[in-house]
DOKE-772954 format. One record per residue: chain; residue number from 1; residue in three letters; x, y, z of N, C-alpha, C in turn. Coordinates in pm, 1 decimal, padded with zeros to 6 digits. Atoms other than C-alpha are relative to their C-alpha. Last residue first. Layout:
+---+-----+-----+----------+----------+----------+----------+----------+----------+----------+----------+----------+
| c |   k |   r |      n.x |      n.y |      n.z |     ca.x |     ca.y |     ca.z |      c.x |      c.y |      c.z |
+---+-----+-----+----------+----------+----------+----------+----------+----------+----------+----------+----------+
| A | NUM | ALA |        X |        Y |        Z |        X |        Y |        Z |        X |        Y |        Z |
...
+---+-----+-----+----------+----------+----------+----------+----------+----------+----------+----------+----------+
***
This chain:
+---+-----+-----+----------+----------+----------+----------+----------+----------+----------+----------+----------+
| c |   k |   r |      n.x |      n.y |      n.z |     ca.x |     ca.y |     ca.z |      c.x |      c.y |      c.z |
+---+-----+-----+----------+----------+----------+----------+----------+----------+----------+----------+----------+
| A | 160 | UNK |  00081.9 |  00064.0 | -00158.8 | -01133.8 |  00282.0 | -02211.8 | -00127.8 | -00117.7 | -00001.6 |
| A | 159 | UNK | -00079.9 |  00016.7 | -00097.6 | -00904.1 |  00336.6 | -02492.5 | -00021.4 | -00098.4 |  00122.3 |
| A | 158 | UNK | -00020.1 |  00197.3 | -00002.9 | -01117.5 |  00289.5 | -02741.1 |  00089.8 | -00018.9 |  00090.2 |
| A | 157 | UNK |  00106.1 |  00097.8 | -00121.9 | -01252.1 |  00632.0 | -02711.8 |  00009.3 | -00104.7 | -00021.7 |
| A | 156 | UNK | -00005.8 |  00165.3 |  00051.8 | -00941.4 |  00792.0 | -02784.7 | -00094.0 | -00102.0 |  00062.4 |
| A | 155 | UNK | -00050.3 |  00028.2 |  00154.9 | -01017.5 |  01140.5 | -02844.0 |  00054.1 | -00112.2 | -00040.2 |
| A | 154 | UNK |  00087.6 | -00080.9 |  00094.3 | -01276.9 |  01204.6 | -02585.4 |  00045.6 | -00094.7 | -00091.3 |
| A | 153 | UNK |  00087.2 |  00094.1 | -00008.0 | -01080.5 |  00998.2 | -02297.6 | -00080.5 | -00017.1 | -00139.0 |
| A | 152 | UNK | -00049.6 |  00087.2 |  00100.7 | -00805.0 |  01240.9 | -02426.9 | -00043.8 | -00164.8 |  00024.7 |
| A | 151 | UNK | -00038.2 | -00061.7 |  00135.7 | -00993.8 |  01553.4 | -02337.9 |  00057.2 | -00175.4 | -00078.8 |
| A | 150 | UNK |  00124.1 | -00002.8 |  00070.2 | -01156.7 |  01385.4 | -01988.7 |  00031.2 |  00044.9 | -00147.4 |
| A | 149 | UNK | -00001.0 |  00118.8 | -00010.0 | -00789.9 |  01326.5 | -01879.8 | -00130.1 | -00039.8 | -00063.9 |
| A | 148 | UNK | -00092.3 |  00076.7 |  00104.6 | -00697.0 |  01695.8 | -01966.1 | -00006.8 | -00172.0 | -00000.8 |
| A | 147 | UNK |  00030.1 | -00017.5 |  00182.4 | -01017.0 |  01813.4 | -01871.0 |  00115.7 | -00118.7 |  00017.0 |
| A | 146 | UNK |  00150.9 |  00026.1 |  00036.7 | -00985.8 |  01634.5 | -01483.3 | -00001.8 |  00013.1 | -00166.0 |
| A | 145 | UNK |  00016.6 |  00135.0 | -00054.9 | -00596.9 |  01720.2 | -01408.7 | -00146.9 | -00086.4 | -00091.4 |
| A | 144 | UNK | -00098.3 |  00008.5 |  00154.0 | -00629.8 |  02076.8 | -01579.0 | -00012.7 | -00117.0 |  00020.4 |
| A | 143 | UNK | -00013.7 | -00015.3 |  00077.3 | -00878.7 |  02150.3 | -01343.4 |  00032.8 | -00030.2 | -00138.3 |
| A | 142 | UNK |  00070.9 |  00105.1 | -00002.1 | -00783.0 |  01969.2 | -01048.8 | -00055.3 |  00029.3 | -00133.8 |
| A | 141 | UNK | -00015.6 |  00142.9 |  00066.9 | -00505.5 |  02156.6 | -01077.1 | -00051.7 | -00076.0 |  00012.0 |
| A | 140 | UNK | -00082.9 | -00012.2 |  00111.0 | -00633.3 |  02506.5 | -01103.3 |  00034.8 | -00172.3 | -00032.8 |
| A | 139 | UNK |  00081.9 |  00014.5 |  00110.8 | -00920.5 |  02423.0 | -00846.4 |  00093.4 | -00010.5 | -00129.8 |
| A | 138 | UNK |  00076.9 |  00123.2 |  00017.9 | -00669.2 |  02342.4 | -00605.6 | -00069.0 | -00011.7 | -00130.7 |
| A | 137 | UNK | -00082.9 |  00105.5 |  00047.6 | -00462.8 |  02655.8 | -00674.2 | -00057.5 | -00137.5 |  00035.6 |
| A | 136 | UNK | -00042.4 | -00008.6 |  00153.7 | -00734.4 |  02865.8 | -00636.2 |  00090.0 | -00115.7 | -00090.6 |
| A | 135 | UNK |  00089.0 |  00034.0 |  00106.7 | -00895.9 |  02755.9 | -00322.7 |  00042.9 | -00036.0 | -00137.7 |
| A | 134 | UNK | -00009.8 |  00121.6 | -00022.4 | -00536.4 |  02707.7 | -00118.4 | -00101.5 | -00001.4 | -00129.2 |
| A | 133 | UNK | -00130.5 |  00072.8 |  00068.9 | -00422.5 |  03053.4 | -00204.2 | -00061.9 | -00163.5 | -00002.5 |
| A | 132 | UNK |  00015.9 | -00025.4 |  00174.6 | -00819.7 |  03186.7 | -00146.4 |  00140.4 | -00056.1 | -00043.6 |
| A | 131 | UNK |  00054.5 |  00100.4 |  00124.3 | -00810.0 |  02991.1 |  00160.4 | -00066.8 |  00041.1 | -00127.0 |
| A | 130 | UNK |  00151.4 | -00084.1 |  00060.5 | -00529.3 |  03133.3 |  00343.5 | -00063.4 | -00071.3 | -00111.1 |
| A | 129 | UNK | -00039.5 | -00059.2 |  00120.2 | -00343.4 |  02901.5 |  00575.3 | -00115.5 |  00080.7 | -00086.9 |
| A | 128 | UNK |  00128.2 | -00042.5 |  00081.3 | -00287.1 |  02945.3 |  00932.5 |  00012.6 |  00015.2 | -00140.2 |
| A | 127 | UNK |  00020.0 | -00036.0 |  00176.4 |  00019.3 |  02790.5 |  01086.6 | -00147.9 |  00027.9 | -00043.8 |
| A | 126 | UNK |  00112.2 | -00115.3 |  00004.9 | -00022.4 |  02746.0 |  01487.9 | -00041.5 |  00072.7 | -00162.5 |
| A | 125 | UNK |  00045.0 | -00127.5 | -00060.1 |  00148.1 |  02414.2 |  01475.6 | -00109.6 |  00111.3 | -00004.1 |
| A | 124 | UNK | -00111.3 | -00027.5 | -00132.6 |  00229.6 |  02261.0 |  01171.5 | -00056.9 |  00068.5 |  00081.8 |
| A | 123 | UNK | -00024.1 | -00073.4 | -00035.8 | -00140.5 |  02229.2 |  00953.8 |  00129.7 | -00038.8 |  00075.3 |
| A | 122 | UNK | -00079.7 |  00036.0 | -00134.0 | -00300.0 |  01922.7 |  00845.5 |  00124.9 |  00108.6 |  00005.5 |
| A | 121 | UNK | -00090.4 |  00009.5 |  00000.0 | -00527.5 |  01991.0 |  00495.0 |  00096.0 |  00042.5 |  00172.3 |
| A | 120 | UNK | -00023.9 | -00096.5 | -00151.4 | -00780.1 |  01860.1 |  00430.7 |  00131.0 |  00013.2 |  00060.5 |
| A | 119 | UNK | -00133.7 | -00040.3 | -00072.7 | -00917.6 |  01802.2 |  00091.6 |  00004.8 |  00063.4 |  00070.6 |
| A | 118 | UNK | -00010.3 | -00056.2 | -00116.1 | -01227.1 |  01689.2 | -00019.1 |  00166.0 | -00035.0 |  00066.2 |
| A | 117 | UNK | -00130.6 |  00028.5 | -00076.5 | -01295.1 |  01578.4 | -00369.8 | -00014.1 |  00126.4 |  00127.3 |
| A | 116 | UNK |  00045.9 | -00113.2 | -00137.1 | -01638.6 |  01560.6 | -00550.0 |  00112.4 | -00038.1 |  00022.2 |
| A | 115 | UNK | -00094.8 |  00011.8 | -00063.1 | -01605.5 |  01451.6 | -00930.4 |  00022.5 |  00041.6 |  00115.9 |
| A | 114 | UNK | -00076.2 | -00095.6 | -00077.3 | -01897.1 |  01443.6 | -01105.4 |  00048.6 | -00061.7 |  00072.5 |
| A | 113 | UNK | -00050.1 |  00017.8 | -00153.8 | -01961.5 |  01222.9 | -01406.0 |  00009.0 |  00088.6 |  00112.7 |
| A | 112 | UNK | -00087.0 | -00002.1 | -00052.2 | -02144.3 |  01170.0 | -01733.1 |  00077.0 |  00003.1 |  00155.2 |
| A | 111 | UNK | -00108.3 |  00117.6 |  00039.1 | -02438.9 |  01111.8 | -01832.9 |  00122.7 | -00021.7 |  00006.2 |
| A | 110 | UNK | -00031.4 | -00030.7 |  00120.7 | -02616.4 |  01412.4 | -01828.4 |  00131.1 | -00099.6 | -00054.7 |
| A | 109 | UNK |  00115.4 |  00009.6 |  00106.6 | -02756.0 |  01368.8 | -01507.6 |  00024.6 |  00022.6 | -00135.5 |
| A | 108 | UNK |  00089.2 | -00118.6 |  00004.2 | -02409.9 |  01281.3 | -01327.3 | -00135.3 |  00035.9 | -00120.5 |
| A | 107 | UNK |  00024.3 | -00029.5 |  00164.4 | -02270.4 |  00968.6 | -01233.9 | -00086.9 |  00171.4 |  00040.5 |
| A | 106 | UNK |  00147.4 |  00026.8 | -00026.1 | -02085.6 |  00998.9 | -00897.8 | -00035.3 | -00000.1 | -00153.5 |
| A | 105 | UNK |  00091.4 | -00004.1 |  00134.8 | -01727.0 |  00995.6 | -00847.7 | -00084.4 | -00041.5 |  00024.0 |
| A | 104 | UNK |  00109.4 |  00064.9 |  00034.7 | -01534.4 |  01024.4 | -00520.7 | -00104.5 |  00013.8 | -00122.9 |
| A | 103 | UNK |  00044.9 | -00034.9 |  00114.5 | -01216.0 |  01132.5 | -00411.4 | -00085.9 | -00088.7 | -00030.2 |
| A | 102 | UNK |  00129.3 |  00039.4 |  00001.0 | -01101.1 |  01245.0 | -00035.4 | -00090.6 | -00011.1 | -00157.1 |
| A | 101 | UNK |  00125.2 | -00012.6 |  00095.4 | -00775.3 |  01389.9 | -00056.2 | -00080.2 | -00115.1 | -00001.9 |
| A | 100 | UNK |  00073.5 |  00115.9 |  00064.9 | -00522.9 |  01367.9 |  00238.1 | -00140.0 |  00115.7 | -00039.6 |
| A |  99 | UNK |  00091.4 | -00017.3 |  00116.2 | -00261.6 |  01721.4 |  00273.5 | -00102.7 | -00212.0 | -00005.1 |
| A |  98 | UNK | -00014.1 |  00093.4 |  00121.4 |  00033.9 |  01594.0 |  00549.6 | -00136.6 |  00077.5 | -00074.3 |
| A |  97 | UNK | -00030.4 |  00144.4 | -00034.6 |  00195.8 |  01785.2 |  00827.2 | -00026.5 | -00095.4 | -00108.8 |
| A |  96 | UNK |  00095.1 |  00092.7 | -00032.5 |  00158.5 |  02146.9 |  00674.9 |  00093.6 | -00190.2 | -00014.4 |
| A |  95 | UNK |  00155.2 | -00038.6 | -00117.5 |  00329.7 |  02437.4 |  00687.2 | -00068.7 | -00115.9 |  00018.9 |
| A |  94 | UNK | -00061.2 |  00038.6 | -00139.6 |  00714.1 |  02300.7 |  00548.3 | -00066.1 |  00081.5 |  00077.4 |
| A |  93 | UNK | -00090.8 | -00150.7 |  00007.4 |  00604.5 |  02378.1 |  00166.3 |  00009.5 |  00043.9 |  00170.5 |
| A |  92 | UNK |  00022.6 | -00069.0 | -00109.5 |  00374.9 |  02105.6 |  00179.0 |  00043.0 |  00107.6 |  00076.7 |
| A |  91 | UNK |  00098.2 | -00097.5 |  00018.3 |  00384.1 |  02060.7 | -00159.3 | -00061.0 |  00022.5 |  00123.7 |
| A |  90 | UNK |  00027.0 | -00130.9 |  00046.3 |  00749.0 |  02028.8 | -00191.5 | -00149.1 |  00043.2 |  00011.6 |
| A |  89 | UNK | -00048.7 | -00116.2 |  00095.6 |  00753.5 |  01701.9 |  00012.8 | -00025.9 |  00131.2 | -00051.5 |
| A |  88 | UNK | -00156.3 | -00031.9 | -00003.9 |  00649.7 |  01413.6 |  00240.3 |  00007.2 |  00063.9 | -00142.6 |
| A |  87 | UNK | -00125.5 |  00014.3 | -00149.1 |  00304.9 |  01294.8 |  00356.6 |  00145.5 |  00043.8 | -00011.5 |
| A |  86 | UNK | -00143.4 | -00032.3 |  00016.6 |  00060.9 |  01357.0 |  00075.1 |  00044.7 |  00015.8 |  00089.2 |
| A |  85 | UNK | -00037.6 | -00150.2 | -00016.7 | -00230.9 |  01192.9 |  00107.7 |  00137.0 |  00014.1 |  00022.8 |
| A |  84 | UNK | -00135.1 |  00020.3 |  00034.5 | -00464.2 |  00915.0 | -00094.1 |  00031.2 |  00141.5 |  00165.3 |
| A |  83 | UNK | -00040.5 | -00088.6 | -00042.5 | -00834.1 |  00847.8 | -00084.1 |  00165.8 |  00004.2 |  00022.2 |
| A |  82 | UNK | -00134.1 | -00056.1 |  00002.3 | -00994.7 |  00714.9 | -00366.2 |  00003.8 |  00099.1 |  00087.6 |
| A |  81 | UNK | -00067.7 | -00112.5 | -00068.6 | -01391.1 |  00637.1 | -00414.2 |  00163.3 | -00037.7 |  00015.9 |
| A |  80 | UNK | -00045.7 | -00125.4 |  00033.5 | -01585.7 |  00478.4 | -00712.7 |  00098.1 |  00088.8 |  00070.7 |
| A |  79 | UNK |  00050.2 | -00144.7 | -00004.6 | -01810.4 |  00287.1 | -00539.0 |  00039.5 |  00102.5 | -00035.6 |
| A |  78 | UNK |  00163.6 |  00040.3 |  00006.9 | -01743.3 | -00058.8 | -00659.5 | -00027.3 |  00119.4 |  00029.3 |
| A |  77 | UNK |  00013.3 | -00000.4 |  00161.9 | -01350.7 |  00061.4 | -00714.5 | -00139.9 | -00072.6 | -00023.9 |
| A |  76 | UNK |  00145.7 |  00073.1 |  00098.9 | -01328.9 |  00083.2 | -00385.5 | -00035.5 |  00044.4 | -00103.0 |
| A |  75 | UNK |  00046.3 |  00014.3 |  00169.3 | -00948.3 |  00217.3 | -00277.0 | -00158.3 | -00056.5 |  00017.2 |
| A |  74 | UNK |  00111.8 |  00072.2 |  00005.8 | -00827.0 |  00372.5 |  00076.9 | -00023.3 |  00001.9 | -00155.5 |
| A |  73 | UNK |  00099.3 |  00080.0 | -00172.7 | -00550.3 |  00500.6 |  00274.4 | -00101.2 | -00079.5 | -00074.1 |
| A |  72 | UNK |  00130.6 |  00072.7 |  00033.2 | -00283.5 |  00516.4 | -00060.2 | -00065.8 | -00015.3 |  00164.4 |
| A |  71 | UNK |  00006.2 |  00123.3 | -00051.3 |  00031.0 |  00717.9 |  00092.5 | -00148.8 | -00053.7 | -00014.9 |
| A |  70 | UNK |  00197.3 |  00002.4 | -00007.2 |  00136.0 |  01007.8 | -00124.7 |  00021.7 | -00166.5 |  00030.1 |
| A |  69 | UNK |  00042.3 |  00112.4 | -00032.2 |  00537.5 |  01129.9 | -00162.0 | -00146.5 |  00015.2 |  00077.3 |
| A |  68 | UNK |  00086.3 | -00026.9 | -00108.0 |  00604.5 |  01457.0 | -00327.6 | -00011.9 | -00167.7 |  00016.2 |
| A |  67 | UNK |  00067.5 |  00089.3 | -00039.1 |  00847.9 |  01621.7 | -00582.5 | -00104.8 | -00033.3 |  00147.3 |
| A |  66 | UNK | -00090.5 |  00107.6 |  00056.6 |  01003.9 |  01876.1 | -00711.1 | -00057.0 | -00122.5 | -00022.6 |
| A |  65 | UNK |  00006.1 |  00062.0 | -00059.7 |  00727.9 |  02197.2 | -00702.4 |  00094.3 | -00139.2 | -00041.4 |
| A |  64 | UNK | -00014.3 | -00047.6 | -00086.5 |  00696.0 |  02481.1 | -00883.6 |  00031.1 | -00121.0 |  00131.4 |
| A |  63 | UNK |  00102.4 | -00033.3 | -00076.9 |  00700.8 |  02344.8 | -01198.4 |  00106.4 |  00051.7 |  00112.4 |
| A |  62 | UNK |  00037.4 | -00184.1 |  00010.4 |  01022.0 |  02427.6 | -01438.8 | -00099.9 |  00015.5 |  00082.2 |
| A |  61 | UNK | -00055.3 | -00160.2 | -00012.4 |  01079.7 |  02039.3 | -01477.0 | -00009.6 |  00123.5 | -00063.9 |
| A |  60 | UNK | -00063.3 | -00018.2 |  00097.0 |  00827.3 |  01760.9 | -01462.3 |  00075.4 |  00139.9 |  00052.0 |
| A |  59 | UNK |  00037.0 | -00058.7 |  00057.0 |  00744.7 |  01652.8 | -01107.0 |  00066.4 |  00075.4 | -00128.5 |
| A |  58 | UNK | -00088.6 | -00082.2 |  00016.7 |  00823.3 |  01339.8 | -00971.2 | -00047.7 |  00095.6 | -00112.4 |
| A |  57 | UNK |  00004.8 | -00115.0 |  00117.6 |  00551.9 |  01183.3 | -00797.0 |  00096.6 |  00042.6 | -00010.1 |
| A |  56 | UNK | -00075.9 | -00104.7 |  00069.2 |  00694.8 |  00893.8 | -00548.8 | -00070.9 |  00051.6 | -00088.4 |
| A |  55 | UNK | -00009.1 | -00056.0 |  00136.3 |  00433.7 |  00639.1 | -00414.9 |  00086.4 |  00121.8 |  00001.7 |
| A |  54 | UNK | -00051.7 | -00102.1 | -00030.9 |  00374.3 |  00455.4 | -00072.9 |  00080.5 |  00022.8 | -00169.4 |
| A |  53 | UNK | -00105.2 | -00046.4 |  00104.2 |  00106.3 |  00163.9 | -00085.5 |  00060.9 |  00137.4 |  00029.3 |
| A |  52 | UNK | -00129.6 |  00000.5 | -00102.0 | -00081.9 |  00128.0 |  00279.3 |  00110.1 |  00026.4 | -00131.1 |
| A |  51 | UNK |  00026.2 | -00072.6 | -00123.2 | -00416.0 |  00075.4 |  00090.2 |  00130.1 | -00037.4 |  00082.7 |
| A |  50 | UNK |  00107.6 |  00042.4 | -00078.2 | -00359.0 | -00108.0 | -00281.8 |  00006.5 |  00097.1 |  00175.4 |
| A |  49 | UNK |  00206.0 | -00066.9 |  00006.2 | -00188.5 |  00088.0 | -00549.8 | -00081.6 | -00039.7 |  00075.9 |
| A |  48 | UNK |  00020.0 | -00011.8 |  00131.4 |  00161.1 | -00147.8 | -00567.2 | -00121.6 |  00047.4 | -00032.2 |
| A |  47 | UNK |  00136.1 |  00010.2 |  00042.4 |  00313.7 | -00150.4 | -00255.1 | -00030.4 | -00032.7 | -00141.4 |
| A |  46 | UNK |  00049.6 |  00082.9 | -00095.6 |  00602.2 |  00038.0 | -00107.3 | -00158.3 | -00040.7 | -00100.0 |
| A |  45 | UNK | -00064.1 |  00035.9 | -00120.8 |  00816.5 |  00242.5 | -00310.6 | -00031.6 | -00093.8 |  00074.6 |
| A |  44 | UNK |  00005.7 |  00096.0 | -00130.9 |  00601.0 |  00257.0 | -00606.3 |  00108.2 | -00025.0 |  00080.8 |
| A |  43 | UNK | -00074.5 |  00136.8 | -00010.2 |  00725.7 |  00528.6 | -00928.2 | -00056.5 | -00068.2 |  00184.5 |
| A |  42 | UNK |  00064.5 |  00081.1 | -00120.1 |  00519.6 |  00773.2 | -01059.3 |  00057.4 | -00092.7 | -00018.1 |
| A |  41 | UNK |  00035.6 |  00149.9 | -00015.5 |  00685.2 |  01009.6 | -01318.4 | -00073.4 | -00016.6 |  00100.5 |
| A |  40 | UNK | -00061.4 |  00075.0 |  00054.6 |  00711.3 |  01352.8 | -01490.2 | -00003.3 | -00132.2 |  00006.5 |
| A |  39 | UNK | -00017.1 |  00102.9 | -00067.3 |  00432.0 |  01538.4 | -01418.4 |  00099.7 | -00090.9 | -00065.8 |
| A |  38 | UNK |  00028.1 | -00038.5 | -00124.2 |  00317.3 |  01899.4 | -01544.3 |  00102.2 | -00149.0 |  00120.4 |
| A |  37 | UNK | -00033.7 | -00125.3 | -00080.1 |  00446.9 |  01914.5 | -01837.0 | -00046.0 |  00050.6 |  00087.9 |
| A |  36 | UNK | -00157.9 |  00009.9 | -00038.3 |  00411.6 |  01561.6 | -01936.6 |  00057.3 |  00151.6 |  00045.5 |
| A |  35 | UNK | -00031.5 | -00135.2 | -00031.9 |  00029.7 |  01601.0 | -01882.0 |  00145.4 | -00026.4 |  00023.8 |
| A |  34 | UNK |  00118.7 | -00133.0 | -00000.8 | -00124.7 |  01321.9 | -02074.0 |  00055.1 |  00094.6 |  00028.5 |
| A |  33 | UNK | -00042.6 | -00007.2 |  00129.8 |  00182.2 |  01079.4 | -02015.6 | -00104.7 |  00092.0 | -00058.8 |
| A |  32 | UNK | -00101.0 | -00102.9 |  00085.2 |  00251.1 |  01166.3 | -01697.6 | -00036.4 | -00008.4 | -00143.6 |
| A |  31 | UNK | -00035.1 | -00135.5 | -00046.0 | -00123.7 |  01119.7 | -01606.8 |  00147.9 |  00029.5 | -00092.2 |
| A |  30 | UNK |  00024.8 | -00049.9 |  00073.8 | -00141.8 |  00718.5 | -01785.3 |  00003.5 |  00206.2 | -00015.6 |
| A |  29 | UNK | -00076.5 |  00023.2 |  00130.6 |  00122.4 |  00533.1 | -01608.8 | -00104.7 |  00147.9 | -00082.1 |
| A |  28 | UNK | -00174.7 |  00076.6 | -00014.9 |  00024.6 |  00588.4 | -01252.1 |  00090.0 |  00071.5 | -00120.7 |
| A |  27 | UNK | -00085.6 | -00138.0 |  00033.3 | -00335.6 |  00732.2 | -01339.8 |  00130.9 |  00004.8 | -00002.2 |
| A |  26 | UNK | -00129.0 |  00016.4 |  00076.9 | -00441.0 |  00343.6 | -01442.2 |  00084.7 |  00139.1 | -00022.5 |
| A |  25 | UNK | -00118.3 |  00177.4 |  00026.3 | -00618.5 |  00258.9 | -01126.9 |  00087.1 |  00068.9 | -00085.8 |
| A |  24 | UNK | -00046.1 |  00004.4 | -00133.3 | -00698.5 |  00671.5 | -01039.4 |  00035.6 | -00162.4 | -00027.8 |
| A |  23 | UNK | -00017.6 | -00100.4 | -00082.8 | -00766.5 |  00865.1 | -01347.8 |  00072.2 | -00048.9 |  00150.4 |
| A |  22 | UNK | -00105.0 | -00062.0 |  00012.6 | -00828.6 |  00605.5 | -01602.9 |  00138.5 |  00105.1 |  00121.6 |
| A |  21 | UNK | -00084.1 |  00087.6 | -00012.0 | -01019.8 |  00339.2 | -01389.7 |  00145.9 |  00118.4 | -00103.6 |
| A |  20 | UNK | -00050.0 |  00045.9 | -00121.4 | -01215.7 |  00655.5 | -01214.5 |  00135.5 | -00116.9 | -00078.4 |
| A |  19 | UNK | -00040.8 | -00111.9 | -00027.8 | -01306.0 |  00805.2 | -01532.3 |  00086.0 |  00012.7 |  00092.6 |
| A |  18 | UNK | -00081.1 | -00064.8 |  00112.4 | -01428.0 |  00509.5 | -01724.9 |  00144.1 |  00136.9 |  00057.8 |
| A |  17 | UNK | -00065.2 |  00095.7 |  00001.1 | -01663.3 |  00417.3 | -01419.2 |  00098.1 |  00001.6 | -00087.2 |
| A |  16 | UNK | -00080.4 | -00014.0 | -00157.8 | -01776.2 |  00736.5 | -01323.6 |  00109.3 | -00115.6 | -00008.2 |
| A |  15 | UNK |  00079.1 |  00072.6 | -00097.6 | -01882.1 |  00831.0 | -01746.2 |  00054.3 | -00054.6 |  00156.3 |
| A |  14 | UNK | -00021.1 |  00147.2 |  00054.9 | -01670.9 |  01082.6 | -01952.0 | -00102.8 | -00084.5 |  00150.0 |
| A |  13 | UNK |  00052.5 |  00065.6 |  00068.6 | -01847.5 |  01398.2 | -01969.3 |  00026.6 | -00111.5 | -00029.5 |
| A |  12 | UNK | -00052.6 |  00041.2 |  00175.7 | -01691.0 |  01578.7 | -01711.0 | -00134.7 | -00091.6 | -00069.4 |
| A |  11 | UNK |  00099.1 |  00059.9 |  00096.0 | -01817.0 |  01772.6 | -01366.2 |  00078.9 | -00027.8 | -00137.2 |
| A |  10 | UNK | -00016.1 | -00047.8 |  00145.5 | -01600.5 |  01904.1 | -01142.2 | -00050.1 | -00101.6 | -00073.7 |
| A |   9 | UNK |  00071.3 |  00074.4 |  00036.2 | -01666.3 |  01954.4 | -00754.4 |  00046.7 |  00058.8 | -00134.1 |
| A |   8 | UNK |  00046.7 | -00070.0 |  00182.3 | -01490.8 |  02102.2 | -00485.8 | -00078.2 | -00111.4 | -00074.3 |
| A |   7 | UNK |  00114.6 |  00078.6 |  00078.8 | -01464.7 |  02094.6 | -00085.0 |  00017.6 |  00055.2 | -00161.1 |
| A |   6 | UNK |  00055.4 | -00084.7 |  00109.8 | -01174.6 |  02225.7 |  00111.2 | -00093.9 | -00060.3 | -00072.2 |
| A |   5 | UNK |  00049.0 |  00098.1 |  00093.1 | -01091.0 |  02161.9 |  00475.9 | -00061.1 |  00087.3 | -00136.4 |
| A |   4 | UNK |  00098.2 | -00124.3 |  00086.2 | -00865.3 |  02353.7 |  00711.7 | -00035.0 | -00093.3 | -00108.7 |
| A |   3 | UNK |  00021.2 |  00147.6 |  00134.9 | -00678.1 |  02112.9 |  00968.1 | -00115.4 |  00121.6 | -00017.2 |
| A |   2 | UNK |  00113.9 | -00011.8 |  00066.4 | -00511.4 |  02297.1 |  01269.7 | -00030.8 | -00090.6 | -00117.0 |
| A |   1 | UNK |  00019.6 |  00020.6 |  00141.5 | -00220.6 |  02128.1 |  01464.6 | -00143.1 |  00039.3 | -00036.1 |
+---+-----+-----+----------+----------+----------+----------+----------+----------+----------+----------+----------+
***
């Protein structure tokens, strides 16, 4: 088994603490409903968000992908960090053992946040993957993920 690691970083304007309880306590409920065309539900199998929880994504239809099960390893919500990883489905597209993300918010000098995530991803066998497919499409949906949660932080700031 290889393991190819990716590093990124995305900077918003909503603050670490604001950003984190939308995005990762209350992403559950609040993601599909932000990006219903990307995500249809989150439903708990095991758990309920704390470390060892086991989660269903079901993905809205026409993506590329059906679904995916993600097993909570780690929460602190004093430091901001989230690590999760995907253990069963379409987005391992039957090369890789499991995908865990590494997520951590920091404030950033302009008052707002960055977002560092590290993903690594666990290989079948001798599988090699290429890391402009992996780069791109990370950044894409972390991307959309990030604005679109930072967009309607914006527009309902009583939310948070």
């Amino acid at each position: 088994m290889g393991v190819f690691t990716y590093e990124s970083e995305i900077v918003t304007a909503i603050p670490p603490a604001k950003m984190f309880k939308a995005c990762i306590l209350d992403g559950d409920t609040l993601i599909p409903k932000i990006v219903p065309q990307v995500f249809k539900s989150v439903e708990y199998l095991e758990g309920n968000g704390e470390p060892g929880s086991i989660r269903k994504v079901t993905f809205a239809q026409g993506n590329q992908f059906n679904y995916m099960k993600q097993k909570v390893e780690a929460l602190d919500t004093e430091k901001f960090e989230y690590i999760y990883s995907v253990i069963e489905g379409d987005p391992l597209m039957n090369m890789l053992d499991k995908i865990t993300y590494e997520i951590k918010l920091e404030d950033s000098p302009g008052g707002g946040s960055i977002c560092k995530t590290s993903s690594k991803y666990y290989t079948i066998g001798d599988i090699e993957l290429k890391e402009e497919a992996i780069k791109a499409g990370k950044e894409k949906a972390l991307g959309v993920l990030f604005k679109s949660i930072e967009a309607y932080l914006v527009a309902n700031t009583n939310a948070y």
